[in-house]
N, CA, C and O atoms as a MOPAC input file, in Angstrom:
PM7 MOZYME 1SCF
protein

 N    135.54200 1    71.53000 1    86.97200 1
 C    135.03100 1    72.88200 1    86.84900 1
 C    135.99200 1    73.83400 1    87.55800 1
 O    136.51200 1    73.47100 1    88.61300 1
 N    136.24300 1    74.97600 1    87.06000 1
 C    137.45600 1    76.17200 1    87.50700 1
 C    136.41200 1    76.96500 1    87.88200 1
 O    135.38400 1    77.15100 1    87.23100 1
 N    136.71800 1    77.47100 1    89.03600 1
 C    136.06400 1    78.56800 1    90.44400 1
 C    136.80200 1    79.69900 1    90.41600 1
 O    137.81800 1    79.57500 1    91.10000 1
 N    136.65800 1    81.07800 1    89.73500 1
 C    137.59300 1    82.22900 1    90.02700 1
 C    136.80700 1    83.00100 1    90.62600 1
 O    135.98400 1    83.59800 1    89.93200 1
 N    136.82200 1    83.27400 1    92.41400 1
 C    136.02700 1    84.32200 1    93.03800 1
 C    136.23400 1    85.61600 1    92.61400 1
 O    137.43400 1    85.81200 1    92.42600 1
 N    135.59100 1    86.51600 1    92.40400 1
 C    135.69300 1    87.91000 1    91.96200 1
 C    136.02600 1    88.80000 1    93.38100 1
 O    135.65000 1    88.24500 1    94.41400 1
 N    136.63800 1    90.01800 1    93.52200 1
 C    137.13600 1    90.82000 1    94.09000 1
 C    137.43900 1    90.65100 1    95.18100 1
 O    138.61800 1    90.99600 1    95.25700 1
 N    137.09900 1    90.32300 1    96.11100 1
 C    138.15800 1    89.97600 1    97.37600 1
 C    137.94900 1    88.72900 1    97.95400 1
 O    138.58200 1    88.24900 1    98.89400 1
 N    136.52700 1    87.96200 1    97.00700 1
 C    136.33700 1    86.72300 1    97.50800 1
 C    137.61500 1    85.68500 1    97.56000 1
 O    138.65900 1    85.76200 1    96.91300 1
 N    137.20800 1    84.65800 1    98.55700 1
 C    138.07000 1    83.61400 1    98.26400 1
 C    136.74500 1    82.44600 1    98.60900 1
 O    135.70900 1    82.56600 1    99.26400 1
 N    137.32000 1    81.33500 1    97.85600 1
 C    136.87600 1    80.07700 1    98.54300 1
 C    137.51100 1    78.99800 1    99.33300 1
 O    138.69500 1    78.69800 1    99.17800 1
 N    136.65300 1    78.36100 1   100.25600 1
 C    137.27100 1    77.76800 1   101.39200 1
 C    136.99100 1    76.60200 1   101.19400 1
 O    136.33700 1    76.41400 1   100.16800 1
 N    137.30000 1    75.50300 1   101.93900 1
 C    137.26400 1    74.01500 1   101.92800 1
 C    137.29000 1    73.44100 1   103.47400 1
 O    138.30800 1    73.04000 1   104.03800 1
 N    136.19200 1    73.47500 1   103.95000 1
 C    136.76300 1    73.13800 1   105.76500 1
 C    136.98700 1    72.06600 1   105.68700 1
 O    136.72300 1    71.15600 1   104.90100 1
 N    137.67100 1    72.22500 1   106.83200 1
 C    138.69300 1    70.93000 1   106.91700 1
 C    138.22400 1    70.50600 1   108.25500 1
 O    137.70000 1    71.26800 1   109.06700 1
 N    138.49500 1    68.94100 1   108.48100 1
 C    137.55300 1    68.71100 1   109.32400 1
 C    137.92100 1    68.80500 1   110.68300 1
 O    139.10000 1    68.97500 1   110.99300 1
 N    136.96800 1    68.70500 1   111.57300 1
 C    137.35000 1    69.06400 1   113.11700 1
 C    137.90600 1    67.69900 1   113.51100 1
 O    137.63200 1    66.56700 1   113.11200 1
 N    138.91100 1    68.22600 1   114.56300 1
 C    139.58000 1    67.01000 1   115.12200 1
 C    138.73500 1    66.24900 1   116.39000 1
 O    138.00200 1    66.86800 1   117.16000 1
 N    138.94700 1    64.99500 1   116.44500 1
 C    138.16200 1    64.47100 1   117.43500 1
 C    139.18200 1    64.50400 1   119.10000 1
 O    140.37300 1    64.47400 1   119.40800 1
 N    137.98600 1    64.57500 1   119.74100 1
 C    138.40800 1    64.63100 1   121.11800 1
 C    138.61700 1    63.42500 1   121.53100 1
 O    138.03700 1    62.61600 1   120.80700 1
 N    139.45800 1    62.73600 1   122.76800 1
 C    139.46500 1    61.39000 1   123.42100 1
 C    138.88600 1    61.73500 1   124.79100 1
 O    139.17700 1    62.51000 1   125.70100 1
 N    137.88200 1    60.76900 1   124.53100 1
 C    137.26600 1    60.82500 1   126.06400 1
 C    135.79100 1    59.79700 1   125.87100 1
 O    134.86600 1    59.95200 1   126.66800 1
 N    135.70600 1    58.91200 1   124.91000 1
 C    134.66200 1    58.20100 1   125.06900 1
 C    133.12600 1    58.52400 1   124.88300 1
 O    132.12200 1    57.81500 1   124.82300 1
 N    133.39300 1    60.10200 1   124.80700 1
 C    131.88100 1    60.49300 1   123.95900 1
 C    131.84300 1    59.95800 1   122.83700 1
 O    132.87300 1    59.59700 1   122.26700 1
 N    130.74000 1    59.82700 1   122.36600 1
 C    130.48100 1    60.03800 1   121.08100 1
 C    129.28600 1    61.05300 1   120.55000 1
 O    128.13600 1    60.91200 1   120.96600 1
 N    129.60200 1    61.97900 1   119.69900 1
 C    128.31000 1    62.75800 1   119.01500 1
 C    128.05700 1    62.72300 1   117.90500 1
 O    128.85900 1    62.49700 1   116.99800 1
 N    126.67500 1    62.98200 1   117.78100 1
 C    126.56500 1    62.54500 1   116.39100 1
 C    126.42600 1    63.83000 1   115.34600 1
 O    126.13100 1    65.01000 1   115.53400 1
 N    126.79800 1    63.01600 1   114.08000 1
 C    126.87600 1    64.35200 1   113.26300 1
 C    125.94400 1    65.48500 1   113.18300 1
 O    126.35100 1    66.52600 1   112.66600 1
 N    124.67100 1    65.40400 1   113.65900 1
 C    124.00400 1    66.54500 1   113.73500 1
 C    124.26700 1    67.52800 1   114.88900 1
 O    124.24900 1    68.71800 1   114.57300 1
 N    124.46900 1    67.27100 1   115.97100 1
 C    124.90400 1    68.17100 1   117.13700 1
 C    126.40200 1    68.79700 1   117.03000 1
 O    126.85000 1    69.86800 1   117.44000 1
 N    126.95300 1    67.81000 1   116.38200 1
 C    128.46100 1    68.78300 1   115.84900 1
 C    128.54200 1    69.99800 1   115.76600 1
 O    127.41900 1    70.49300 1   115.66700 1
 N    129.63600 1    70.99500 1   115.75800 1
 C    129.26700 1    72.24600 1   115.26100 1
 C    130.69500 1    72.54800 1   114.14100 1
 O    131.88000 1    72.21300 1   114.12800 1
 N    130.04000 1    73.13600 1   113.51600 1
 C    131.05600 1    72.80500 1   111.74000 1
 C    132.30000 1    73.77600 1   112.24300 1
 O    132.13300 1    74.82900 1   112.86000 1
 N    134.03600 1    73.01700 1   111.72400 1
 C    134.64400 1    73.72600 1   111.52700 1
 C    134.54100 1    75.33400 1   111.36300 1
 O    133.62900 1    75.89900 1   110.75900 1
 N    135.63000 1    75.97700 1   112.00400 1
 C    135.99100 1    77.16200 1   111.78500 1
 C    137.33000 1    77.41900 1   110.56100 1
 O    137.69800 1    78.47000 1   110.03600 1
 N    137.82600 1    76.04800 1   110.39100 1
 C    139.26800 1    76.18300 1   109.89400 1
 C    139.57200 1    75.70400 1   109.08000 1
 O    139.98700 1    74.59600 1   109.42100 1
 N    139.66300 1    75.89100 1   107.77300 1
 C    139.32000 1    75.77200 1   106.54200 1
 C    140.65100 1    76.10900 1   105.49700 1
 O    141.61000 1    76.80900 1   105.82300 1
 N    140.46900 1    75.43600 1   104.15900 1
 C    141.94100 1    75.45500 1   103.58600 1
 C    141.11900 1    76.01600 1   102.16200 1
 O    140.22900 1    75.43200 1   101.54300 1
 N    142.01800 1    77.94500 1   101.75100 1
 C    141.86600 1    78.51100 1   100.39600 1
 C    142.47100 1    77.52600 1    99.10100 1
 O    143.47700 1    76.86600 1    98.84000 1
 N    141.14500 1    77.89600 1    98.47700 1
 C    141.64400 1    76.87200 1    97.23300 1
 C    141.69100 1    77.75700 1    95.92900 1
 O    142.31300 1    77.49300 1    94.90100 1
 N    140.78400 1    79.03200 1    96.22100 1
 C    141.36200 1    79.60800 1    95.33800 1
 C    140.96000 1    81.49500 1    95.98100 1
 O    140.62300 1    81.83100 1    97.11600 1
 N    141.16500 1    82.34400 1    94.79100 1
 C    141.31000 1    83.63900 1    95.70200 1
 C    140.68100 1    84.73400 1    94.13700 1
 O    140.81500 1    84.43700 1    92.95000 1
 N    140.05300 1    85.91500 1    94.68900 1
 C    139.84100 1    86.88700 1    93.49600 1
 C    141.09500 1    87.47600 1    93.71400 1
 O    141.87200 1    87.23100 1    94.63700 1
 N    141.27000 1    88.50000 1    92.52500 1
 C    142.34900 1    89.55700 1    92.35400 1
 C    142.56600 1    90.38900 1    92.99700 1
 O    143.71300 1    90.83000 1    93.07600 1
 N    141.36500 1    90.99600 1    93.81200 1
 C    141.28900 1    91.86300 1    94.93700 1
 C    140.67600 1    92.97900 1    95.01900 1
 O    140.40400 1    93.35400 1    93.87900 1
 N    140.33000 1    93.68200 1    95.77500 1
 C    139.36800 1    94.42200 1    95.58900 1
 C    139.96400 1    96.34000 1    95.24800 1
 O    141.12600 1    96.49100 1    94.87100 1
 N    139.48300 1    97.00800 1    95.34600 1
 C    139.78100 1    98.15500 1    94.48300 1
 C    139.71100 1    99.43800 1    95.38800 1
 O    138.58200 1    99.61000 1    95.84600 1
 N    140.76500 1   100.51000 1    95.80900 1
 C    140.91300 1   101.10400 1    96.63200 1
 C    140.24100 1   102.47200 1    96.24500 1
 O    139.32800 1   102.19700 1    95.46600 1
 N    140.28800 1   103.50700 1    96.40500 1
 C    139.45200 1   104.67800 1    96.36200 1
 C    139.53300 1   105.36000 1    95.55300 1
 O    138.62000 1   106.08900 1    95.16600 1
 N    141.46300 1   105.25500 1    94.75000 1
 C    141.90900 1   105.79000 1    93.56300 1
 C    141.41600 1   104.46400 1    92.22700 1
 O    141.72100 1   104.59300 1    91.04200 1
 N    140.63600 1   103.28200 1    92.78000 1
 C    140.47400 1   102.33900 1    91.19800 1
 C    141.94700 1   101.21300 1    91.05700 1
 O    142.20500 1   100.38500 1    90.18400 1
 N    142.60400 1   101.54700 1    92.12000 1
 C    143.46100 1   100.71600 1    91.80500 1
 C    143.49300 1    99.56400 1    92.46000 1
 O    143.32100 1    99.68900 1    93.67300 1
 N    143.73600 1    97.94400 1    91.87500 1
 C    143.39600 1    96.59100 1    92.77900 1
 C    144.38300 1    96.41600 1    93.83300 1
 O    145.43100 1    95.86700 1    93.49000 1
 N    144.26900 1    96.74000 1    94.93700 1
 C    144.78600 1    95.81000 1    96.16600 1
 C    144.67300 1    94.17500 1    96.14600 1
 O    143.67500 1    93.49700 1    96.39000 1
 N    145.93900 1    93.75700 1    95.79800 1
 C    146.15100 1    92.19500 1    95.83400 1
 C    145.42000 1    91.91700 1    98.06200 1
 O    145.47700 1    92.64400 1    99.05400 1
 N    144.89300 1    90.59900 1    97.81700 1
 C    144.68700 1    90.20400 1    98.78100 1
 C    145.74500 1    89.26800 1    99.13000 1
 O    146.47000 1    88.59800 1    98.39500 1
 N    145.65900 1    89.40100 1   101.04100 1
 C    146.62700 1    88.91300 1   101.84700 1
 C    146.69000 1    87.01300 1   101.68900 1
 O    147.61100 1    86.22400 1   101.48000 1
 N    145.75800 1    86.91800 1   101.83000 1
 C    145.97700 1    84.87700 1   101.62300 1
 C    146.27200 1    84.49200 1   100.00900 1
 O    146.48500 1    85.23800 1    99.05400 1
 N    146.20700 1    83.20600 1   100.08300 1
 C    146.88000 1    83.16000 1    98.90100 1
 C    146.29700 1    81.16500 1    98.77500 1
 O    146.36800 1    80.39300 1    99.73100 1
 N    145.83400 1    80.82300 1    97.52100 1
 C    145.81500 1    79.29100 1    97.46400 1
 C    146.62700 1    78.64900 1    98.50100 1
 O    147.74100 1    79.08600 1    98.79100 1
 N    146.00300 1    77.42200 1    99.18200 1
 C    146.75700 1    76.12000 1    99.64600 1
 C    147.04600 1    77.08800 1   101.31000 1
 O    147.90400 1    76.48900 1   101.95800 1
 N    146.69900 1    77.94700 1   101.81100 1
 C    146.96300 1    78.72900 1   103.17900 1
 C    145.56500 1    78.17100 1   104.41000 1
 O    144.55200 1    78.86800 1   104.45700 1
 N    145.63400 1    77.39100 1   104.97000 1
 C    144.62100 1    77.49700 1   105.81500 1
 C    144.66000 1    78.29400 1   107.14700 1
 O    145.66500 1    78.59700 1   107.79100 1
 N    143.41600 1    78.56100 1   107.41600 1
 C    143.05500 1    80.06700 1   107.85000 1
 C    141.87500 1    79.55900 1   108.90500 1
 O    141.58100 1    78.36400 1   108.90400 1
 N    141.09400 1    80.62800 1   109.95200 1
 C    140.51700 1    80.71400 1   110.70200 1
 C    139.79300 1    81.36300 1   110.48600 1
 O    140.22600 1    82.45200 1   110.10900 1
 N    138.46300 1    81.24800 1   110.53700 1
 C    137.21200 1    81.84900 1   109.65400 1
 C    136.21400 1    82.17900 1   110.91000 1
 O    136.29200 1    81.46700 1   111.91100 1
 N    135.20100 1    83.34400 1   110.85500 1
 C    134.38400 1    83.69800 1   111.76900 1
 C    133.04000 1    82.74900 1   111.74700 1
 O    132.51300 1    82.71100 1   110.63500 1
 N    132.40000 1    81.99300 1   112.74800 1
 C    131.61400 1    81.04300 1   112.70600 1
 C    130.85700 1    81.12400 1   111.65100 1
 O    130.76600 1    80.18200 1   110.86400 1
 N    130.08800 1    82.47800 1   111.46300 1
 C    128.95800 1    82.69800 1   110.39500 1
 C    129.27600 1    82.82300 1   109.17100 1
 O    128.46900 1    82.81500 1   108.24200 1
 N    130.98300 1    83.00100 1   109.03500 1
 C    131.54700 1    83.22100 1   107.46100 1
 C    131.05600 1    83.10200 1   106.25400 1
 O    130.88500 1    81.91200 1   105.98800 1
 N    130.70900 1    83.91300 1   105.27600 1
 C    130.31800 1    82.87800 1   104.05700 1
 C    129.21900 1    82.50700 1   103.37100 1
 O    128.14800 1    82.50900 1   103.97800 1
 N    129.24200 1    82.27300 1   102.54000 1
 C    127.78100 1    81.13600 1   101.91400 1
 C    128.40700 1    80.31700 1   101.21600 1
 O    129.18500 1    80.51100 1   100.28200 1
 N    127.86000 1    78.88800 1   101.94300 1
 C    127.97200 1    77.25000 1   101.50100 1
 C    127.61100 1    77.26800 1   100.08100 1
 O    126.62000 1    77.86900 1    99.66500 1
 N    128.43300 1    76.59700 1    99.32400 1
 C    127.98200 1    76.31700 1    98.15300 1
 C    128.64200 1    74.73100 1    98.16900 1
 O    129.48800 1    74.16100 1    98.85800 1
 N    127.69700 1    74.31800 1    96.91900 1
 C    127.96500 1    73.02000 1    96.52100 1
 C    129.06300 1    72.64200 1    94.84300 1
 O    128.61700 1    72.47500 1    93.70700 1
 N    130.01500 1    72.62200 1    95.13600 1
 C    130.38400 1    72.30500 1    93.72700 1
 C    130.94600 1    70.84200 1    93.29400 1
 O    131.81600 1    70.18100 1    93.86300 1
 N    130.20100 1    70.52300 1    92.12500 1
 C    130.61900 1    69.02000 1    91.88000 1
 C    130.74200 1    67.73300 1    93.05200 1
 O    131.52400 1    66.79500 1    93.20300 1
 N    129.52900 1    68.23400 1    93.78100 1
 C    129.84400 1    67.50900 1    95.15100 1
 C    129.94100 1    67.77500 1    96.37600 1
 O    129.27900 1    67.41100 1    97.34800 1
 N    131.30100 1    68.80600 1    96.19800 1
 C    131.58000 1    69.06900 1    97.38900 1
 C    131.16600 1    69.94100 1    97.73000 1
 O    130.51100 1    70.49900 1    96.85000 1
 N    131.19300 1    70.71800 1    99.14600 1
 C    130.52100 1    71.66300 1    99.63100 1
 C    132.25000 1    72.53800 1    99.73600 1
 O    133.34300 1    71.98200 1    99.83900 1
 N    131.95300 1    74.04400 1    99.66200 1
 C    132.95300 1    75.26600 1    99.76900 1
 C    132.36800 1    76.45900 1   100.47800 1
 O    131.19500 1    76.65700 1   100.16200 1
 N    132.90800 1    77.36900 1   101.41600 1
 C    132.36100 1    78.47600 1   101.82300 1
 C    133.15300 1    79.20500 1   100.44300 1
 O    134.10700 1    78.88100 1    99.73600 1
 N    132.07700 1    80.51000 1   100.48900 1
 C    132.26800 1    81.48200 1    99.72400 1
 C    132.43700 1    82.51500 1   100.39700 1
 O    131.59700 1    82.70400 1   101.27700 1
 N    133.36700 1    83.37200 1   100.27000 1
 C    133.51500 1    84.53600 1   101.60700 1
 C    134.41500 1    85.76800 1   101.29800 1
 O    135.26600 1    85.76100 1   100.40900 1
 N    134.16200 1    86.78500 1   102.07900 1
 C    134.77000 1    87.59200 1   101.75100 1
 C    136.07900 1    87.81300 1   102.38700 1
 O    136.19500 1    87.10100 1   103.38400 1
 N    137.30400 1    88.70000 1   102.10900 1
 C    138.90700 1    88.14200 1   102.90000 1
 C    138.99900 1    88.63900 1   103.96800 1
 O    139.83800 1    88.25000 1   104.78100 1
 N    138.03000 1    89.76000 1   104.24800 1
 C    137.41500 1    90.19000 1   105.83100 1
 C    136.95500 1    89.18700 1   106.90100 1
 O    137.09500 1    89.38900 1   108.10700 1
 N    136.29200 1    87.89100 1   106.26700 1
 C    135.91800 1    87.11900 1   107.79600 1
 C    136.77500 1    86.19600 1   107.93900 1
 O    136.37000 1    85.13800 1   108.42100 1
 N    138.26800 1    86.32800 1   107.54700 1
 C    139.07400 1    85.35700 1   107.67000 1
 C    139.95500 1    86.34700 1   109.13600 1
 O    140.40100 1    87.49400 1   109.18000 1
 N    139.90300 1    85.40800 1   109.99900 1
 C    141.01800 1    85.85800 1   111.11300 1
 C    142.09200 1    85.74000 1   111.45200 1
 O    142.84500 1    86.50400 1   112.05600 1
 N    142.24200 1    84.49600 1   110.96600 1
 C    143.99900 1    84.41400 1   111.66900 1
 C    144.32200 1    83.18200 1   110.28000 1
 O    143.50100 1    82.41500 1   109.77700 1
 N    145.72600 1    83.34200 1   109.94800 1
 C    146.71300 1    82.29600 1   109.16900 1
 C    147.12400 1    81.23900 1   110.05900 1
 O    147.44600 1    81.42700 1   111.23300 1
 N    147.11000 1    80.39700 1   109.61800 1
 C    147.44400 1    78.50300 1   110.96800 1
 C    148.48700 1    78.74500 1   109.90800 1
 O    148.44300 1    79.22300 1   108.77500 1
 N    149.57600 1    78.18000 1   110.77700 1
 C    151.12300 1    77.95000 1   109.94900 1
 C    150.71100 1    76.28600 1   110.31400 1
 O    151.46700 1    75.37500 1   109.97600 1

């Protein structure tokens, strides 16, 4: 199935949190979900005051730093994706 977010959406794919060394263990419910997540795909962008589209700054395959509450979870073919707008993305991870 092909996902094209409309206007400044993008969709995300978190990626998973890295584990700590130290002999804890927690379990998956007390976890707290990634912030940092990899675009898989992007809208065209959204539309400035004169009507004209402003391309958005990220771009497919860029993972990024997302605001805890970012989004709405969706499920596609399985997997789970945030849906979000290119505003709650904060920072580019090189």
């Amino acid at each position: 199935m092909k996902i094209k977010p409309l206007h400044d959406r993008i969709l995300v794919e978190r990626l998973e949190a890295e584990e700590t060394v130290g002999g804890i263990i927690i379990p998956d419910t007390a976890k707290e979900k990634p912030q940092k997540g990899k675009i898989i795909e992007v809208g065209p962008g959204r539309k400035d005051d004169a009507g004209k589209i402003v391309p958005l700054v990220v771009k497919p395959g860029d993972t990024v730093l997302f605001n805890k509450y970012a989004g709405t979870e969706v499920k596609i073919e399985g997997k789970e994706f945030l849906l979000m707008r290119e505003d709650d993305v904060m920072a580019l991870v090189d």
